[in-house]
C-alpha positions in Angstrom: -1.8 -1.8 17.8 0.1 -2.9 14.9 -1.0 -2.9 11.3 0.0 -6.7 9.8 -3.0 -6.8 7.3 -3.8 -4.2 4.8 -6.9 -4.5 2.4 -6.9 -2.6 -0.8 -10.5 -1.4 -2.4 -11.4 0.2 -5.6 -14.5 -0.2 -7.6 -14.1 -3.8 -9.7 -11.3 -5.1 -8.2 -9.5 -5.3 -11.6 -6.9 -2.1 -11.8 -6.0 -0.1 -9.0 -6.3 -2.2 -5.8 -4.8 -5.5 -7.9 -1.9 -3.3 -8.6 -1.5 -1.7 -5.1 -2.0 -5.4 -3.7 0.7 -6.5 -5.7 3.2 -3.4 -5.4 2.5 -3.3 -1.6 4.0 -6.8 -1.6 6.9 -5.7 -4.1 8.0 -2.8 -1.2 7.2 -4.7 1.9 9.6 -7.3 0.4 12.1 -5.1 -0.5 11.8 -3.0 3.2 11.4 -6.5 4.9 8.6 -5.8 6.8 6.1 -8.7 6.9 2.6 -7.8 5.9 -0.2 -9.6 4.7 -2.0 -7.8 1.6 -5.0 -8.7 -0.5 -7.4 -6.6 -2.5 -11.0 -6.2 -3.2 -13.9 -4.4 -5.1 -17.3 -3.1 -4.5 -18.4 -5.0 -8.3 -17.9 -8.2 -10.0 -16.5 -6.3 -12.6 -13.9 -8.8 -14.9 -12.6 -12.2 -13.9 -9.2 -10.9 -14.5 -6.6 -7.6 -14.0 -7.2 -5.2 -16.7 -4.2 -5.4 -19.2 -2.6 -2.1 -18.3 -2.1 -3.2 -14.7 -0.3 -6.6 -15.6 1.8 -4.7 -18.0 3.1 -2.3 -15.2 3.8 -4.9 -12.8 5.5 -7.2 -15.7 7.6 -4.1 -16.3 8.5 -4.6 -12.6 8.7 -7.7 -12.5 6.2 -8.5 -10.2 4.3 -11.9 -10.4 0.8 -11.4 -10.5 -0.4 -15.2 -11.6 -2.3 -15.9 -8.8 -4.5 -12.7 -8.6 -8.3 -13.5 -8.4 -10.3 -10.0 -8.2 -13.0 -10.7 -4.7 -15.7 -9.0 -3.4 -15.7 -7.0 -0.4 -17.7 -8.6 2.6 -17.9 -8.1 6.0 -15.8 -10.9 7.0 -12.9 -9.4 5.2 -13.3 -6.0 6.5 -12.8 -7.4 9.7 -10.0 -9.8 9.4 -7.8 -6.8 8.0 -6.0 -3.9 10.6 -6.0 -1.1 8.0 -8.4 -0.7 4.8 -7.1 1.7 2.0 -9.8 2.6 -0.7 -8.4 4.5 -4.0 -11.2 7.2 -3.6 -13.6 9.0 -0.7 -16.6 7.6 -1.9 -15.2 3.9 -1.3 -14.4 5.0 2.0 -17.5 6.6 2.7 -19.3 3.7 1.6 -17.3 1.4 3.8 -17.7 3.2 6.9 -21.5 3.8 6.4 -22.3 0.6 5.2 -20.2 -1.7 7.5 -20.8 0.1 10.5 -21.3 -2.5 12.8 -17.4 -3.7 12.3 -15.4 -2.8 14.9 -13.4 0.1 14.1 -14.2 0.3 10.7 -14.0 4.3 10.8 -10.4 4.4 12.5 -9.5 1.9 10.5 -10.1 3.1 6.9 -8.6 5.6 4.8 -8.0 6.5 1.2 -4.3 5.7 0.0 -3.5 9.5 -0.2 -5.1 10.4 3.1 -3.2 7.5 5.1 0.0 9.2 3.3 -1.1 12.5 5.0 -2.8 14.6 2.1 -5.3 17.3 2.9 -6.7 17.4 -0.6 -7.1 15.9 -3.7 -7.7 12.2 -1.9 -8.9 10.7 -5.1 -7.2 8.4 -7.4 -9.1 7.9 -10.4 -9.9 4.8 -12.3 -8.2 4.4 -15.1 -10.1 1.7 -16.7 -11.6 5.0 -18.5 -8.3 6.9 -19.8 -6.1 6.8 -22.6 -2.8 4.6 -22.2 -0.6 7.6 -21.1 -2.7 8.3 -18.3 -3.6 4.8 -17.1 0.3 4.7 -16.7 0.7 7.8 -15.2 -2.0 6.2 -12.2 0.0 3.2 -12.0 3.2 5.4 -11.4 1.4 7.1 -8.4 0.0 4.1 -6.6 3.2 2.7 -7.0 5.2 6.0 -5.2 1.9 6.1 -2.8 1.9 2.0 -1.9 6.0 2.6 -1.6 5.2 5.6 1.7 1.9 3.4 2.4 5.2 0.3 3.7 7.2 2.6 4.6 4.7 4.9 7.2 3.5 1.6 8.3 7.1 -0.1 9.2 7.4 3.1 11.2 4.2 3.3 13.1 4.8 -0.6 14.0 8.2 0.2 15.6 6.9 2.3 18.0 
């Protein structure tokens, strides 16, 4: 089976799975491979990306202008071939509360895991850090989101 629509999930929808949504289009672009990507959260947290976000994919370049932050539901879980949360307790809270979807275990991981990590499958939110750090995050969704295309243009060619 190919992997053609990816769902991103962290907590509020407003940091790390707007920014992984948004960089996962910047490399899929730039690898052309056509993907469909949208992201989602667990809370109704802001109506908006959180500052530090927009600010790394500005320095990017990446247009962000139409990002809307949305609620997981089952409905979404299904429509989407692959489901990457930013920590194991999204996952976990996925797979035990969506059970009923079909798949719904095979199909989600955490954005380190998919990328083949053992440990450490956490990527915390930074809504909660200083600016150095928040940035820091950023920088490793962005190198994780760039093996994320890049594992998944290769799993499709086979």
């Amino acid at each position: 089976m190919s992997i053609e629509k990816i769902l991103f999930v962290c907590t509020g929808n407003t940091a790390r799975s707007p920014a992984a949504e948004y960089l996962a289009r910047y490399h899929a672009k730039n690898y052309d491979i056509d993907l469909v990507f949208q992201s989602a959260g667990f809370i109704n947290a802001f109506s908006y990306m959180q500052p530090d976000s927009r600010e790394y994919l500005d320095k990017k370049k990446i247009n962000h202008s139409d990002f809307i932050p949305q609620l997981i539901s089952p409905k979404l879980l299904e429509n989407n071939d692959l489901i990457i949360t930013m920590e194991r307790s999204h996952k976990d809270d996925i797979i035990h509360s969506y059970s009923r979807i079909k798949n719904i275990t095979e199909k989600t991981f955490t954005l380190k895991e998919f990328n083949d990590a053992k440990d450490d499958l956490d990527i915390i939110d930074p809504y909660y850090t200083n600016r150095d750090t928040y940035q820091k995050i950023m920088l490793l969704i962005d190198e994780q989101i760039e093996n994320l295309i890049l594992k998944i243009r290769k799993l499709n060619k086979k």
